[in-house]
C-alpha positions in Angstrom: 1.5 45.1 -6.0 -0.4 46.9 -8.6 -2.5 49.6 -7.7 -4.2 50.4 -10.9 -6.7 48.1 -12.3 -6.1 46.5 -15.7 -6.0 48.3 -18.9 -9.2 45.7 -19.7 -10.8 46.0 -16.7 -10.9 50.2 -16.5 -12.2 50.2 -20.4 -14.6 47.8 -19.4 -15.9 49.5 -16.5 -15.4 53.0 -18.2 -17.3 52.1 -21.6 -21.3 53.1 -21.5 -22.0 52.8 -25.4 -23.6 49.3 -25.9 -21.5 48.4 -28.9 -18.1 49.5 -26.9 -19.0 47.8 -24.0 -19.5 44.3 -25.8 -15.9 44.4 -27.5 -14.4 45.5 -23.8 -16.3 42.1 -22.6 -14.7 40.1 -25.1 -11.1 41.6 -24.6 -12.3 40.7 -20.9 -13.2 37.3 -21.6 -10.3 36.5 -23.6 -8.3 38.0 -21.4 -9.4 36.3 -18.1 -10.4 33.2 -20.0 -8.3 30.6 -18.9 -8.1 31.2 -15.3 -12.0 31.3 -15.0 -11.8 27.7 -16.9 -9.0 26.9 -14.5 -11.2 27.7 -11.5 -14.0 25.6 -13.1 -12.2 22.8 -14.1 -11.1 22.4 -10.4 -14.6 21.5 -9.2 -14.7 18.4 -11.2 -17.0 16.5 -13.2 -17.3 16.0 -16.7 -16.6 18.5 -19.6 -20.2 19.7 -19.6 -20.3 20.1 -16.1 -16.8 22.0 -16.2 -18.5 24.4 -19.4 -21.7 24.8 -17.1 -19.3 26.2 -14.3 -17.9 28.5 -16.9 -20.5 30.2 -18.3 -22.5 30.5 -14.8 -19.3 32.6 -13.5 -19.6 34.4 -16.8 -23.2 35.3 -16.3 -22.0 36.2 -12.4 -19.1 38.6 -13.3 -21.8 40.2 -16.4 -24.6 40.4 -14.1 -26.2 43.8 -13.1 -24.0 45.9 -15.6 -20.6 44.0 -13.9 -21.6 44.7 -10.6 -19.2 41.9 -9.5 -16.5 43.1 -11.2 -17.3 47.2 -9.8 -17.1 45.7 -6.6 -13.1 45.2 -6.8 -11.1 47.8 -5.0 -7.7 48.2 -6.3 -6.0 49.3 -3.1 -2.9 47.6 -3.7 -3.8 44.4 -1.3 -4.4 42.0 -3.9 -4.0 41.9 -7.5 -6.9 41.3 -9.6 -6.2 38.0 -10.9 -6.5 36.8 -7.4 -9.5 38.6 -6.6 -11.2 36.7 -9.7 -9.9 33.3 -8.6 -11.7 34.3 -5.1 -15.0 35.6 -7.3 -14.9 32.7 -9.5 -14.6 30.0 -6.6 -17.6 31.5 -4.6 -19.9 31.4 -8.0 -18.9 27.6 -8.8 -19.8 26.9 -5.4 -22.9 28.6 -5.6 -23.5 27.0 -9.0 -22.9 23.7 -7.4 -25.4 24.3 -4.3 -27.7 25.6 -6.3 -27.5 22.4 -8.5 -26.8 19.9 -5.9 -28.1 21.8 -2.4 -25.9 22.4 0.8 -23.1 19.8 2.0 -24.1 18.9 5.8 -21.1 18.6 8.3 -20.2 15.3 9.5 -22.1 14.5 12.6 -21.4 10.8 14.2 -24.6 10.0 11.6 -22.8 11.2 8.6 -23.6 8.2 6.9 -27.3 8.7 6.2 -26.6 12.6 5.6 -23.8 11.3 2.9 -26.2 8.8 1.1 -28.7 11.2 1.2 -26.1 13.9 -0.8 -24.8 11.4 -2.9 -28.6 10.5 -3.8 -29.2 14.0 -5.0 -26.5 14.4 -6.5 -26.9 11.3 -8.7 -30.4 12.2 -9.4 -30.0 15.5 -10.6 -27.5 14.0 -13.1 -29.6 11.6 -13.9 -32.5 13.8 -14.8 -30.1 16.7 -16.0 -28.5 13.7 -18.8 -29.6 13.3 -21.9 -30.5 9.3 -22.3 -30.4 7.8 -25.6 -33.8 6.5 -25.6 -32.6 3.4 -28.5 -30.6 1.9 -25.8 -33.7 1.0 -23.2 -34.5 -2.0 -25.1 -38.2 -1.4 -26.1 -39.7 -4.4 -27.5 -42.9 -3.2 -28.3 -45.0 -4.6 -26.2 -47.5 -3.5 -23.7 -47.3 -3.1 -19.7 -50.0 -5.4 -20.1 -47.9 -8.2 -22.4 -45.1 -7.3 -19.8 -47.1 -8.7 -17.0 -48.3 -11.7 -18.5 -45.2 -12.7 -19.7 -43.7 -12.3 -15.9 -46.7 -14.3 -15.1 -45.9 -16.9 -17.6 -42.1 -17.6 -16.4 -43.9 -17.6 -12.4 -46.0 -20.6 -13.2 -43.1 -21.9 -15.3 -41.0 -21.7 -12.4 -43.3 -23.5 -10.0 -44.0 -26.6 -12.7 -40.3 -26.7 -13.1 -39.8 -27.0 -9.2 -42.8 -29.7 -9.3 -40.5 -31.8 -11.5 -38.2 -34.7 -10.1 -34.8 -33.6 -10.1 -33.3 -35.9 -12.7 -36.3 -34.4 -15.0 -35.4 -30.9 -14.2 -32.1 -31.3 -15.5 -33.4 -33.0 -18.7 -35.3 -29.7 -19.4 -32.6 -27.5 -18.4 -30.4 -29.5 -20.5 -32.7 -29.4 -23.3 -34.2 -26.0 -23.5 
């Protein structure tokens, strides 16, 4: 195993001019790139979701000067690349509690815990999601209107039940 870090990593960390330091991210970036997406992608959900992931384990390893990334110890027990699949893994799941709160363990009443969870979860997407506000079917009309009309099919309702059978069907038929 390697006992030296990376040629990007060590100009990264060694770099203290601003200008210097943002070209040694973006060799780091492009060349970690793929694995971080990797990591990401393996969490699930949709490309946004995946791209959220991304950028949050971006923002973790950039964090406090690359604290994160400091903290690696090249003592020949692990190569890098699997030290940032471990880093990357504990900030998606952080992402993803922070987004979506803690999984409980299964208890003989899991099933209220798991509706619960799912309930969350499907309301943070919901308010998280962008709703094309064409597609709720606005007519225009008032909550008042709404309530009248609602009214109006009621007491249509109840004269239709008043009806002899064979004169239902005639206005069912007919209308």
């Amino acid at each position: 195993m390697s006992r030296a870090l990376p040629l990007v990593v060590g100009r990264l960390l060694s770099t203290t001019e601003p200008a210097a330091r943002d070209a040694a991210w973006g060799d780091f970036v492009a060349a970690h790139s793929r694995l971080i997406f990797h990591v990401a992608r393996g969490f699930g959900g949709d490309r946004d979701a995946i791209m959220d992931r991304y950028a949050h384990v971006l923002d973790h390893l950039r964090a406090d000067g690359f604290h994160r990334i400091r903290a690696f110890v090249a003592d020949g027990r692990s190569e890098f690349t699997t030290w940032l699949v471990v880093v990357a893994q504990h900030a998606c799941l952080d992402h993803r509690r922070r987004r979506y709160g803690r999984v409980r363990r299964a208890t003989e009443g899991a099933s209220a815990g798991d509706d619960d969870s799912n309930a969350r979860r499907r309301l943070v997407d919901l308010v998280g999601s962008t709703i094309d506000l064409s597609s709720l079917g606005d007519d225009g009309r008032s909550a008042e209107d709404t309530v009248r009309v609602a009214e109006l099919y009621h007491a249509l309702d109840v004269a239709l039940e008043s009806l002899p059978s064979r004169d239902r069907l005639m206005v069912k038929l007919r209308f």
